[in-house]
N, C-alpha and C positions, 0 to 999 in steps of 0.2 A: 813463490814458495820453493825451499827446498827440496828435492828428495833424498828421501832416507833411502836404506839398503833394507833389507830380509835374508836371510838366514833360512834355506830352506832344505831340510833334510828329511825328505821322504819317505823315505824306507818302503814299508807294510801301507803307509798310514794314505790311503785313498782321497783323491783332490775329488773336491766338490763343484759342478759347474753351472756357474747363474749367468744369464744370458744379459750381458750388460750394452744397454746406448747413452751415448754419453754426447751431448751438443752444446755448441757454445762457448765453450773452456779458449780463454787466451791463452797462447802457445806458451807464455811463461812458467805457466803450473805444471806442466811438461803431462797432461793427458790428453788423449788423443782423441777426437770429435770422432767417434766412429762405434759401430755395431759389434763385438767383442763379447768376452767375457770374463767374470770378475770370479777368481780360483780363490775356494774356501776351503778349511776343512771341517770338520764338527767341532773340533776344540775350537776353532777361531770364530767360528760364528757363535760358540756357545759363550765364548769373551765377550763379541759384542752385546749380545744379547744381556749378559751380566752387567755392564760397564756404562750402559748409555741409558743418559736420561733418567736417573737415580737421585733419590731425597738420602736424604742426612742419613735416615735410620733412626732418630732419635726418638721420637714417637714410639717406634719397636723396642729398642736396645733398651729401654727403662723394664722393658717387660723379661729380662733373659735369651732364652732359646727363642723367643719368637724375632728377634734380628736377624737371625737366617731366614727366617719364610720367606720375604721379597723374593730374596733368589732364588730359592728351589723353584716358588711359584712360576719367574718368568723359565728356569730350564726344563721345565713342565710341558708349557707352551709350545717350546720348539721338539721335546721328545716325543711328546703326543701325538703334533700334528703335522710331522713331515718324515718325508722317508724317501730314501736316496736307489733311484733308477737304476738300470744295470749297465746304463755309457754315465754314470755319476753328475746326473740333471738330482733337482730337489724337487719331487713330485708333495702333493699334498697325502695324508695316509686316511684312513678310511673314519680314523675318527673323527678330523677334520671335514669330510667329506657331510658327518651327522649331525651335524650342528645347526642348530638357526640361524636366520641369517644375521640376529645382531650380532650372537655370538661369533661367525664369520670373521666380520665384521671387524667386530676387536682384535682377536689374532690377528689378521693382516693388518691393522696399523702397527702391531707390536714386532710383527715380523718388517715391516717397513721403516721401524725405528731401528731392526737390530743391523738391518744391510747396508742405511745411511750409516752408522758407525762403522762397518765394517770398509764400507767406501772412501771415506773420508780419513782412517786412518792409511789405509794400506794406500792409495793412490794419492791423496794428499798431505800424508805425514799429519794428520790431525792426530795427536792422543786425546785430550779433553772436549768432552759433546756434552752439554746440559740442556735439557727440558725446561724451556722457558716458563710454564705452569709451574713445574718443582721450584723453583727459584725464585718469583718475583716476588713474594714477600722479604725474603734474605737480602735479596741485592735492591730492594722498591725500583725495580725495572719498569718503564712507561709501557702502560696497554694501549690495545686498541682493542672493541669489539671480537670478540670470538671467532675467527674465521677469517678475520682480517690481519693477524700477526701468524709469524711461523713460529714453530714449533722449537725450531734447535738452533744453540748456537756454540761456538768454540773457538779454539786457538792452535794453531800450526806449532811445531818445532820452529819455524822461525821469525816467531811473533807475530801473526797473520792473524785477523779474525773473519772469521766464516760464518753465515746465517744458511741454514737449511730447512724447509719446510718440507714433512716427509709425509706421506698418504700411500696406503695400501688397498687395494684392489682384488677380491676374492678370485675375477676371474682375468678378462684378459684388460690388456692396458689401458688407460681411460684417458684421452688426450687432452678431454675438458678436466679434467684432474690436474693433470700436469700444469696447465693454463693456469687454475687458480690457484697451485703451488706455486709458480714459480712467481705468481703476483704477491703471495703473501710474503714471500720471501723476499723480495725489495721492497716495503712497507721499513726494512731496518735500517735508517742513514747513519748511523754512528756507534760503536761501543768504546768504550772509556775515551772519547772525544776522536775516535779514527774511523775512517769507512772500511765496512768490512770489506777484506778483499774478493769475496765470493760471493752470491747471493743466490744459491740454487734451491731449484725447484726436485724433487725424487718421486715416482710412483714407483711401488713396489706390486710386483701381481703374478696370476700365474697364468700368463700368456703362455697360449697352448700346452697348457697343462704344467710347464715347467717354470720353475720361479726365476722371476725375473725383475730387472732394474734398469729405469730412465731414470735420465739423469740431466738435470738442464740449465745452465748458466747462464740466461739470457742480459742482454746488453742491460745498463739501467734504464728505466724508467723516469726521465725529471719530473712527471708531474706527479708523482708519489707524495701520500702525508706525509710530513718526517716522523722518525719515529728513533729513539736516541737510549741507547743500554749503557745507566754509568757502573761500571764492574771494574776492577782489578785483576791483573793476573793472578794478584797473591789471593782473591777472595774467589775466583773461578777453581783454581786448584783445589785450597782446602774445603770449599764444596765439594769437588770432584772424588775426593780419596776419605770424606769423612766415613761414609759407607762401610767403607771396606775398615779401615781402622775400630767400628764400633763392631765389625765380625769381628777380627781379631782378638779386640778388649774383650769380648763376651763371650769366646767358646773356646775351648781346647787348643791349642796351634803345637806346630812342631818345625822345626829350622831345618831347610834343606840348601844345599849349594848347588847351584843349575846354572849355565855357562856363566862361572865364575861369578856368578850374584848369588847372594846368600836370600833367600824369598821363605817368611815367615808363612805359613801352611794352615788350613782348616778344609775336615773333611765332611762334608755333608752325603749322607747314606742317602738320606732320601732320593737326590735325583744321579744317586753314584757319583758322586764330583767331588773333587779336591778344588778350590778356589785361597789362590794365594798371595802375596803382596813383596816386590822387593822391601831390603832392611831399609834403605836409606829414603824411601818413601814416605814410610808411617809415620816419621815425625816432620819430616822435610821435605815442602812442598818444590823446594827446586836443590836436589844434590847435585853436589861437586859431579857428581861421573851419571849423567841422565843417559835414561836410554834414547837411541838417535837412528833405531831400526826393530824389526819384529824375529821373531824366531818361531817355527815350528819346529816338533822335536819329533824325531821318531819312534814311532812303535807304542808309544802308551797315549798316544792320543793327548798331545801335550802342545800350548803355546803361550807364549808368554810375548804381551802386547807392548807396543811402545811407549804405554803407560805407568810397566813397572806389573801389571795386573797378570796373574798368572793361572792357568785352569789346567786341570789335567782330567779326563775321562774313564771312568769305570770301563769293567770287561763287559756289561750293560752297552755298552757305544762300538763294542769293539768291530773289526775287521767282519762284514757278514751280515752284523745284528740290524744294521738302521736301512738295509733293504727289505726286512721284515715289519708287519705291522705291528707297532708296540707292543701291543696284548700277547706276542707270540715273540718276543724279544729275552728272554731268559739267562 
C-alpha cells in the first residue's frame, strides 16, 4: 500500500492520545509492529465516527429532516461518553460510567468501529470502510453464521482490499477477543475475485482507564472456509457517499472553499456540528483531482478526510470544554 501525506496544522486545536499496538503488519504497508500511539483530534474522530459503516439513508431521507438523525445520534455517542484527560488520554465521562452493561456494551463496539476507521485511514490510506451487515443485501455478499464473518471491509488509495473485524471492550483489553477477531477476519478469501491484502483483527477498550487500540494482522490461515465478496469499486463508493449526498439533497447547504476545494456544507445544531462533502464527490464517485491525504485545520476544530468527508466543531467542542463532563459543557 501506498502512503499518503497529512497536512497538519495545529495551532490551539489539542491532539488526542490513544494508546495504540499494532503486530504483524508486513513491512510493505509501512506500519510499525510496535506499542505507540494513534494522534486524534475530536474533529477527526468525530469524521470517523460519522463515515464508517453507514446504510444509504434511504429508509430516513423519504421521511425529510429525520436523514440527519443517524448522525447526530452516532455524535451523541462519542460527546456523552468520553472526555479528554489533562496529558490528552480519552478517558470514559461519568455518563458512560452509568450505564448498564448492555448499554456499555454497544457504545464500545461503536467507539471500536469509529477508531478502526480512524486507523485504517490515517496509517493505511484506507478512505472507504463499509459494514458488512449494512451491505449484504446491495452487494448479495456470501454469509457465514453470525460470529463467524467480520464485520468491515474496504479499499486503499491504491487499490488494495482490506477485511477488518472490530470489537470493543468496556474495560481492559481482552486477548480471547482479539483471538476470535482476528479469526473472523480470515473467514474472507476474495473480494471482486482478489485477496484482500489485509485481514486484521482490532479490540478497542479502555485499558487502564484510557482508551485504547490493538491491532492484529496475523499470517493467513489455509484451512479457513472460503468465504468470497463479489463488489465493484464503482458499487463500494457509491454506497459509501450515498449518505452523505441524501444529507445534502435533504437539508439546507451552503458552499464553502477550504484548501482550495470547494465542500458543499450542512449544519446540524443538535450536536453543534457542520458535516460537509467535497464538490466533485457528490456526483462523482472517482474525480479527476481525488484527495490522496488528510488535513486538520486549525482553530475551529476542523478536518477534512481523505474521503473528501468534511466536519467542523461547535464552540460546544471547543479548547477546555471536552475535559468537562458533558452536562457541564456550555
Amino acid at each position: 500500500m501506498r502512503r499518503g501525506y497529512a497536512l497538519c496544522l495545529y495551532g490551539l486545536l489539542k491532539v488526542l492520545r490513544i494508546s495504540l499496538s499494532t503486530r504483524n503488519f508486513p513491512r510493505r504497508v509501512g506500519v510499525a509492529n510496535a506499542d505507540g500511539e494513534l494522534e486524534l483530534t475530536w474533529a477527526e474522530l468525530v469524521w470517523a465516527a460519522v463515515s464508517v459503516g453507514r446504510g444509504t439513508l434511504n429508509h430516513l431521507h423519504q421521511h425529510g429532516i429525520f436523514s440527519m438523525f443517524e448522525i447526530v445520534y452516532r455524535i451523541a455517542m462519542i460527546y456523552a461518553n468520553l472526555l479528554e484527560s489533562a496529558d490528552g488520554r480519552v478517558v470514559r465521562s461519568s455518563a458512560y460510567e452509568g450505564l448498564d452493561p448492555s448499554e456499555k456494551s454497544a457504545i464500545s463496539y461503536f467507539l471500536g468501529l469509529a477508531l478502526t476507521k480512524a486507523f485504517v485511514a490515517k496509517r493505511l490510506d484506507v478512505p472507504w470502510l463499509m459494514h458488512v451487515d449494512v451491505y449484504r443485501q446491495q452487494f448479495g455478499l456470501q454469509m457465514v453464521p453470525y460470529g463467524g464473518r467480520p464485520d468491515l471491509f474496504g479499499r486503499s488509495l491504491s487499490g488494495d482490499w482490506i477485511v477488518a473485524e472490530s470489537k470493543g471492550r468496556t474495560n481492559w483489553h481482552d486477548s480471547s477477543a482479539l483471538e476470535r477477531a482476528k479469526t473472523q477476519a480470515q473467514q474472507v478469501t476474495s473480494i471482486a475475485g482478489v485477496a484482500p491484502a489485509l485481514r486484521m483483527g482490532l479490540v478497542t477498550s479502555f485499558t487502564n482507564g484510557w482508551l485504547s487500540l490493538f491491532v492484529d494482522d496475523p499470517p493467513t490461515n489455509k484451512k479457513r472456509k472460503p468465504l468470497n465478496y463479489t463488489i465493484s469499486d464503482t458499487e463500494l463508493k457509491a454506497a459509501y457517499y450515498a449518505p452523505f449526498r441524501a444529507l445534502l439533497e435533504g437539508n439546507s447547504r451552503r458552499r464553502e472553499n477550504i484548501l482550495g476545494r470547494r465542500i458543499d456544507i450542512v449544519r446540524l445544531d443538535s450536536p453543534d456540528l457542520e458535516v460537509g462533502m467535497v464538490e466533485e464527490f457528490i456526483q462523482d464517485n472517482n474525480p479527476k483531482t481525488p484527495l490522496v491525504g488528510s488535513a486538520r485545520l486549525a482553530g475551529d476544530g476542523e478536518f477534512l478526510g481523505i474521503d473528501g468527508i468534511f466536519v467542523r466543531l461547535g464552540s460546544s467542542w471547543g479548547e477546555g470544554r471536552m475535559i468537562l463532563e458533558p452536562q457541564t459543557r456550555k
